[in-house]
VOLUM-718149 format. One record per residue (C-alpha): residue number from 1; x, y, z negated; residue in one letter. Coordinates in steps of 0.05 Angstrom, whole numbers, plus 5000, padded with zeros to 4 digits. Example, Ala and Ser with C-alpha at 12.3 -4.5 7.8 and 13.67 -1.06 7.14 Angstrom:
<atoms>
   resi      u      v      w   resn
      1   5246   4910   4844      a
      2   5273   4979   4857      s
</atoms>
This chain:
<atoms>
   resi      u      v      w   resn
      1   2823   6020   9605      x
      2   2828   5958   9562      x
      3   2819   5944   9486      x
      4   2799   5878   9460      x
      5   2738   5888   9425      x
      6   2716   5842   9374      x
      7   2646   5834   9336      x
      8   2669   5877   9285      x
      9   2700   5931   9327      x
     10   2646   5924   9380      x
     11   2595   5951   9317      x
     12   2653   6012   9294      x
     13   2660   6032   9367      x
     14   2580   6041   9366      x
     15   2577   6079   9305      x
     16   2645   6128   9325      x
     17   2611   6138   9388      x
     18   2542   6154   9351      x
     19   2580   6196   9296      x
     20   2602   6235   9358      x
     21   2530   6258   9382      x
     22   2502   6261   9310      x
     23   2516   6291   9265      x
     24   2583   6326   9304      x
     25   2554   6336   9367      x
     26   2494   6374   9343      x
     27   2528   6413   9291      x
     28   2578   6437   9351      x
     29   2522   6462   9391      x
     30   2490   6499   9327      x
     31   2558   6530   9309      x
     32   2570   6552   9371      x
     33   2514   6586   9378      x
     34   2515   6614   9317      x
     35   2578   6640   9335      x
     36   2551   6670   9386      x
     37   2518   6722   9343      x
     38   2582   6760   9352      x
     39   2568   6786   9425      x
     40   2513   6825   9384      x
     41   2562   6854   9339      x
     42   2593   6861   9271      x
     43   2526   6862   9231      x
     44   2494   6806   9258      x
     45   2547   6754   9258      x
     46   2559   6769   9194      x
     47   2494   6761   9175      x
     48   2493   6695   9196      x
     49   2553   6681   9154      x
     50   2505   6724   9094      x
     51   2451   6678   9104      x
     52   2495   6605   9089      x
     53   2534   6646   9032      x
     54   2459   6662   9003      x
     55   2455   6578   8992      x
     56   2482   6557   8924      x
     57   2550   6539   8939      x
     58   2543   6465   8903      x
     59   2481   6457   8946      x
     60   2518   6479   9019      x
     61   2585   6445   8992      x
     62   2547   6382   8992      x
     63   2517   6384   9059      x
     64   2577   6402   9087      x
     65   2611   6337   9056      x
     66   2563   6289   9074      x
     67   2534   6317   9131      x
     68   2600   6334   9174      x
     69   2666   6332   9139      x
     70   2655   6252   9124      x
     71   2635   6241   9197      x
     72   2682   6282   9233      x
     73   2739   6249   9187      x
     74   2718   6180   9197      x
     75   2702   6196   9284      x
     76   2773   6236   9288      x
     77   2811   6179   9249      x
     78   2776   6119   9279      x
     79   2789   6154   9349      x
     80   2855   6153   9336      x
     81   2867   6084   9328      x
     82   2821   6073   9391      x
     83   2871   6123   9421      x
     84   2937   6087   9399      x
     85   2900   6008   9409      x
     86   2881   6030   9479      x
     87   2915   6015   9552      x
     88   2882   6064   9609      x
     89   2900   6034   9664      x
     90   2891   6114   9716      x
     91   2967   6126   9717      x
     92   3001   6071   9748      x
     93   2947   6036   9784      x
     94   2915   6038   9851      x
     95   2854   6036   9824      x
     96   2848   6115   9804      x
     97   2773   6109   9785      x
     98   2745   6173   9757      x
     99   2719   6136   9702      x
    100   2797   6124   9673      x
    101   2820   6187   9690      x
    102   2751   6215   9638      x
    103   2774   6162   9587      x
    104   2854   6182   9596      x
    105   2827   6258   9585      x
    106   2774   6243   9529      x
    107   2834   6211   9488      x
    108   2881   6274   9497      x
    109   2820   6320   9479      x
    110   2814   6280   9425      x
    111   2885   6275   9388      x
    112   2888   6355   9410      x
    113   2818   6364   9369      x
    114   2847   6327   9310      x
    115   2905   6384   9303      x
    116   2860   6441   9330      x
    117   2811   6424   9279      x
    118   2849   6411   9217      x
    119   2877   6483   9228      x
    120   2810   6518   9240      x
    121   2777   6481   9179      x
    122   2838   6502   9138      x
    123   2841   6568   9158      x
    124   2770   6576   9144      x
    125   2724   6538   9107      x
    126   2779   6512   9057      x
    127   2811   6579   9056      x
    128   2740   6611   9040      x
    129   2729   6552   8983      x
    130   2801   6564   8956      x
    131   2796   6641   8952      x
    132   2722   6645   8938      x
    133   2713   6707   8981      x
    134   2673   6701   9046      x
    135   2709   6760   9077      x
    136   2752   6715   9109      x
    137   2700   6684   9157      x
    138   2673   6751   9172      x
    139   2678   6794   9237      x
    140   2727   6841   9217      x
    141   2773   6780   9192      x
    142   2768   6733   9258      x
    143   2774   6798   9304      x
    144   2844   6809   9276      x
    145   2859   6749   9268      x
    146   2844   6738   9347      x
    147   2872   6797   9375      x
    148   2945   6802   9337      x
    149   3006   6766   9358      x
    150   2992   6776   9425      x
    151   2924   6742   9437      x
    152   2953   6677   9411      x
    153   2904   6653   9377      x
    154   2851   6673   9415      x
    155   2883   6625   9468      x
    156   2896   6571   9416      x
    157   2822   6573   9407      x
    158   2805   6581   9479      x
    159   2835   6517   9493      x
    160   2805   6486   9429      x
    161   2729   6504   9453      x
    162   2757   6471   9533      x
    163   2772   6407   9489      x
    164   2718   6408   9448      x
    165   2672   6415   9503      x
    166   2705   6357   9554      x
    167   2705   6305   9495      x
    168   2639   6319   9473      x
    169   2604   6322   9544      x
    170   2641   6264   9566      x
    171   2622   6223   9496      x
    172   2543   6240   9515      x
    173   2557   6191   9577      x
    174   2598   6140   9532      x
    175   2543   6140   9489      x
    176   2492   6132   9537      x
    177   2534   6069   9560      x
    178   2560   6039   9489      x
    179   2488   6045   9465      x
    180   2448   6015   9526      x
    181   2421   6070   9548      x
    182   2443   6077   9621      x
    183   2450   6007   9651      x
    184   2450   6006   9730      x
    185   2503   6054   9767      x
    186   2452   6104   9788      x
    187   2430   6115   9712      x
    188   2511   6124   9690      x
    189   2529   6172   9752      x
    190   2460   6217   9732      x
    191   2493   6216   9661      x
    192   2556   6229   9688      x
    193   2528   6288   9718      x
    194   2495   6318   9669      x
    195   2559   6305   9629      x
    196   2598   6354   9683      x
    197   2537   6407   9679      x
    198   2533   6413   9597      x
    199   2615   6412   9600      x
    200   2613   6478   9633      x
    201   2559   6505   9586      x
    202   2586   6486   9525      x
    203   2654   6523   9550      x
    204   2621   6580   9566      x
    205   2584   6583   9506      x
    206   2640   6579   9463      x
    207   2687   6625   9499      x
    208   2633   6671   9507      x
    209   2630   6672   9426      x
    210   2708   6686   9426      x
    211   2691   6746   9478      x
    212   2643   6770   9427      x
    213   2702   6782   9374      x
    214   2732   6838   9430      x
    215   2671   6879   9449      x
    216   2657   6917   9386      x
</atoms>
């Protein structure tokens, strides 16, 4: 891959790349989880989704904001001018390291995430906002909405969770990199590891949340 990286892009790449672990990369983790609530049926997920509706809305509209709209906005946008400034240098080359073909994926993840994403936070938390009624992040409302037009969606989101998983896993190892973290080549390929190891988790995780929305 190559990008010219200046001083000041040098210190944006740092911060998109920590943006990606915190705040997104935690809240990912917590809200798939959460979601995961549905395997154990109707009344608990939605009792999650009771619990969050019990904050005052002004209160939980806030944190939202600050705490993972205006990060995931400035991380998606900002990795989409990394996306359209770079030149991977996999296709084309003899030198098919498996370190470009992760960067070449982690870019395609990452322009799919922006559309996957500004549909599911439509769909749902803006939809929610703009309607005022809850209902529509509720069991009953994503089991439909899963299960008609053929399964659709539910592979629309399927491939959402793959995506969301790859980029996330494989920005732990950037991170480690960008940040100093892992220096020699033993430390990276460890990292890199790991990185394969919690990209299968995280999928699994998050499709076994989807499963949830079929079993009851």
């Amino acid at each position: 891959m190559s990008f010219a990286l200046t001083r000041e892009s040098f210190f944006w790449h740092r911060v998109h790349s920590l943006t990606g672990i915190v705040p997104i990369g935690f809240y990912m983790l917590q809200h798939l989880t959460l979601n995961s609530f549905s395997l154990a049926g109707p009344a608990k997920f939605d009792g999650v989704i009771g619990f969050f509706e019990s904050v005052p809305k002004h209160v939980l509209l806030a944190a939202e904001v600050l705490l993972i709209w205006t990060p995931l906005l400035f991380h998606a946008l900002y990795g989409l001018f990394i996306a359209n400034r770079s030149k991977p240098n996999y296709f084309g080359s003899r030198y098919n390291w498996s370190q470009n073909l992760m960067y070449v994926l982690q870019r395609w993840s990452g322009i799919a995430l922006f559309f996957f994403l500004t549909y599911h936070v439509i769909s749902t938390t803006v939809h929610k906002y703009a309607t005022n009624d809850p209902r529509v992040i509720e069991y009953a409302a994503w089991q439909t909405k899963l299960t008609e037009n053929g399964y659709l969606l539910l592979a629309v989101y399927a491939l959402g969770v793959l995506a969301a998983s790859y980029h996330l896993s494989y920005g732990i190892w950037n991170f480690c990199i960008r940040w100093g973290i892992t220096v020699s080549d033993r430390s990276q390929a460890a990292v890199q590891r790991f990185s394969a190891v919690a990209f299968v988790a995280i999928t699994l995780l998050g499709w076994a949340a989807l499963a949830g929305f079929l079993m009851h």
